[in-house]
Backbone atoms as SQL, in Angstrom:
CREATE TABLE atoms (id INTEGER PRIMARY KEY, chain TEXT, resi INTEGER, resn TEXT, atom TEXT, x REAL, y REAL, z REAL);
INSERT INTO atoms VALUES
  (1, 'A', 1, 'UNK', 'N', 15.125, -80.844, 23.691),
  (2, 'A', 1, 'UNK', 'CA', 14.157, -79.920, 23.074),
  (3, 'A', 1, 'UNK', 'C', 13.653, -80.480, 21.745),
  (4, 'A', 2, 'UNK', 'N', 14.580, -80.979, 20.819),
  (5, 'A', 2, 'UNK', 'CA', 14.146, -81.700, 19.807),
  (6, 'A', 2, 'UNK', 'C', 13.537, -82.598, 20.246),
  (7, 'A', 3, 'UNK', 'N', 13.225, -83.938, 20.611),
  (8, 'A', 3, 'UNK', 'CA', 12.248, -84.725, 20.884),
  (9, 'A', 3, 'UNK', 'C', 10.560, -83.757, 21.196),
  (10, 'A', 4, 'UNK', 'N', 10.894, -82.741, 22.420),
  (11, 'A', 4, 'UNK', 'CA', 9.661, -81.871, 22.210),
  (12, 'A', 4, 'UNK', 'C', 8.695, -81.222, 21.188),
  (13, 'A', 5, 'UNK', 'N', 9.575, -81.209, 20.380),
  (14, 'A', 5, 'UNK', 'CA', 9.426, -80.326, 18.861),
  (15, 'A', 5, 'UNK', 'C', 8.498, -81.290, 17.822),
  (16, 'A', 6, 'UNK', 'N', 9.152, -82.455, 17.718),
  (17, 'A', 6, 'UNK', 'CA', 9.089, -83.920, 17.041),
  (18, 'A', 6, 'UNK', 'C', 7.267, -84.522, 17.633),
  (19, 'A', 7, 'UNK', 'N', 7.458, -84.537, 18.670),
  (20, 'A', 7, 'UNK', 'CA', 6.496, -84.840, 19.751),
  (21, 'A', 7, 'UNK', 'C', 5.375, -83.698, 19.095),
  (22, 'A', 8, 'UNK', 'N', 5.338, -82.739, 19.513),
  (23, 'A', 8, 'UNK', 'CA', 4.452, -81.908, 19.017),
  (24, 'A', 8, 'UNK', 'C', 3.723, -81.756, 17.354),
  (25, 'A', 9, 'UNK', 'N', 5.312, -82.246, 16.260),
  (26, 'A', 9, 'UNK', 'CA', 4.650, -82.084, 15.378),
  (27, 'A', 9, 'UNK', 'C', 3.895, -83.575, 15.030),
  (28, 'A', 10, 'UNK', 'N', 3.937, -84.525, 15.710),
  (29, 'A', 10, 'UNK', 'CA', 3.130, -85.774, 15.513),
  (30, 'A', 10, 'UNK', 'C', 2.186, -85.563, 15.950),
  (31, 'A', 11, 'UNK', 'N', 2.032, -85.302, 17.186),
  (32, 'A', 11, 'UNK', 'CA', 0.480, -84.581, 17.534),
  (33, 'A', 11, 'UNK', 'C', -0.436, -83.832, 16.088),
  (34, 'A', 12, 'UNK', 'N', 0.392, -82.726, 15.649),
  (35, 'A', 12, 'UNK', 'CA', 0.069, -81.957, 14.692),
  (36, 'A', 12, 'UNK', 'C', -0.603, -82.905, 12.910),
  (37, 'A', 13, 'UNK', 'N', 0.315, -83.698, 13.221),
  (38, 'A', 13, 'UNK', 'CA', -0.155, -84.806, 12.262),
  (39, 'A', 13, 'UNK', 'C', -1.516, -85.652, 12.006),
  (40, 'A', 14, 'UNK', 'N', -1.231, -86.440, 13.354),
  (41, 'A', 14, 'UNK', 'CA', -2.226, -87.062, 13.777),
  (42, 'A', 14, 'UNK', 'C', -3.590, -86.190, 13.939),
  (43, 'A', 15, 'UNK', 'N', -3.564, -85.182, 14.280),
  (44, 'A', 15, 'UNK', 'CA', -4.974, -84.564, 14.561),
  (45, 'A', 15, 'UNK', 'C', -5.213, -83.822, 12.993),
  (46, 'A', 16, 'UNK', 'N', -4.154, -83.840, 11.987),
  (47, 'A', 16, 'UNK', 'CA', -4.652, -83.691, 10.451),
  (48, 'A', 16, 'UNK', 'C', -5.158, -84.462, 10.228),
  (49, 'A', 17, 'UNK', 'N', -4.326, -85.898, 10.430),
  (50, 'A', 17, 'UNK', 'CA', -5.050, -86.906, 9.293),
  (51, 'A', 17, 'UNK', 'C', -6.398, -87.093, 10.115),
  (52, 'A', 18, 'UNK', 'N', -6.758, -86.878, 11.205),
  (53, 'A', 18, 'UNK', 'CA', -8.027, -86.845, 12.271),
  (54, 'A', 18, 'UNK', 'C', -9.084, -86.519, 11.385),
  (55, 'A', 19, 'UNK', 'N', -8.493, -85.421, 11.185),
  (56, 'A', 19, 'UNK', 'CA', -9.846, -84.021, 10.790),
  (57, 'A', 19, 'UNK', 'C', -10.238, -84.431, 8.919),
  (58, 'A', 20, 'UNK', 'N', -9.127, -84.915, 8.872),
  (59, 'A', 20, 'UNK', 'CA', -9.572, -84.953, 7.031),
  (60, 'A', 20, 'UNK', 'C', -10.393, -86.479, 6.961),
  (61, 'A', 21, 'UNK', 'N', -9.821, -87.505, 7.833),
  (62, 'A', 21, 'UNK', 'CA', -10.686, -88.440, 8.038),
  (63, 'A', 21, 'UNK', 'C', -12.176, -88.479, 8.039),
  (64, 'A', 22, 'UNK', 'N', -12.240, -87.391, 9.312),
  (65, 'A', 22, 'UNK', 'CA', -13.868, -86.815, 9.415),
  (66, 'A', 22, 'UNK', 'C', -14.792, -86.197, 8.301),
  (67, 'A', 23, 'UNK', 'N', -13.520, -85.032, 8.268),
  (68, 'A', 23, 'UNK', 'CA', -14.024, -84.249, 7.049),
  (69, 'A', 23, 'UNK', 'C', -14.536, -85.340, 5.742),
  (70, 'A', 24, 'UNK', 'N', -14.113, -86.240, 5.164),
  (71, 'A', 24, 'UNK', 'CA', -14.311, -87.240, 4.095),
  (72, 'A', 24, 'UNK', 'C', -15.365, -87.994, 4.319),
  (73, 'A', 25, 'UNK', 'N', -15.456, -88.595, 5.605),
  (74, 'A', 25, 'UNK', 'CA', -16.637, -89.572, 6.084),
  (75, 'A', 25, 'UNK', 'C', -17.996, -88.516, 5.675),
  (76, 'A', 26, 'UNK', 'N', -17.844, -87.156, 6.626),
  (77, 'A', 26, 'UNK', 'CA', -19.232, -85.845, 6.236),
  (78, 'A', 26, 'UNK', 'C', -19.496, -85.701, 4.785),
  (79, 'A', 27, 'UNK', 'N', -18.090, -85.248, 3.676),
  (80, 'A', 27, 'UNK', 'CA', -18.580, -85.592, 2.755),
  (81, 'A', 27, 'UNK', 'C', -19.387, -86.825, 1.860),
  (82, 'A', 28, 'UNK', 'N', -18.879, -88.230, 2.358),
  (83, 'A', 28, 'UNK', 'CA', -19.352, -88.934, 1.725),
  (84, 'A', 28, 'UNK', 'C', -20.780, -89.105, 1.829),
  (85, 'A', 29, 'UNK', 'N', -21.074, -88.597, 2.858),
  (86, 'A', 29, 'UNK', 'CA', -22.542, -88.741, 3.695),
  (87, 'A', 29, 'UNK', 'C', -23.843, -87.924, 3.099),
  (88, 'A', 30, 'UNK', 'N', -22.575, -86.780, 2.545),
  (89, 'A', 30, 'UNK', 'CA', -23.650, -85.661, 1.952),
  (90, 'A', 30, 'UNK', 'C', -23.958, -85.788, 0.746),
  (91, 'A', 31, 'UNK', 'N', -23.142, -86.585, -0.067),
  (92, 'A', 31, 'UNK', 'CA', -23.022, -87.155, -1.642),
  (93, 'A', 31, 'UNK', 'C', -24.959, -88.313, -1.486);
């Protein structure tokens, strides 16, 4: 179950640093 948990919160990670990636590129764009 732990590996499941672990697993999930990397997912959870990865699709943060995703979104703030994006999010930063839009800002720089709008500057």
């Amino acid at each position: 179950m732990s590996g499941v948990v672990a697993y999930v919160l990397y997912l959870g990670a990865a699709y943060a640093v995703a979104v703030g990636l994006f999010l930063t590129l839009r800002a720089v764009k709008l500057i």
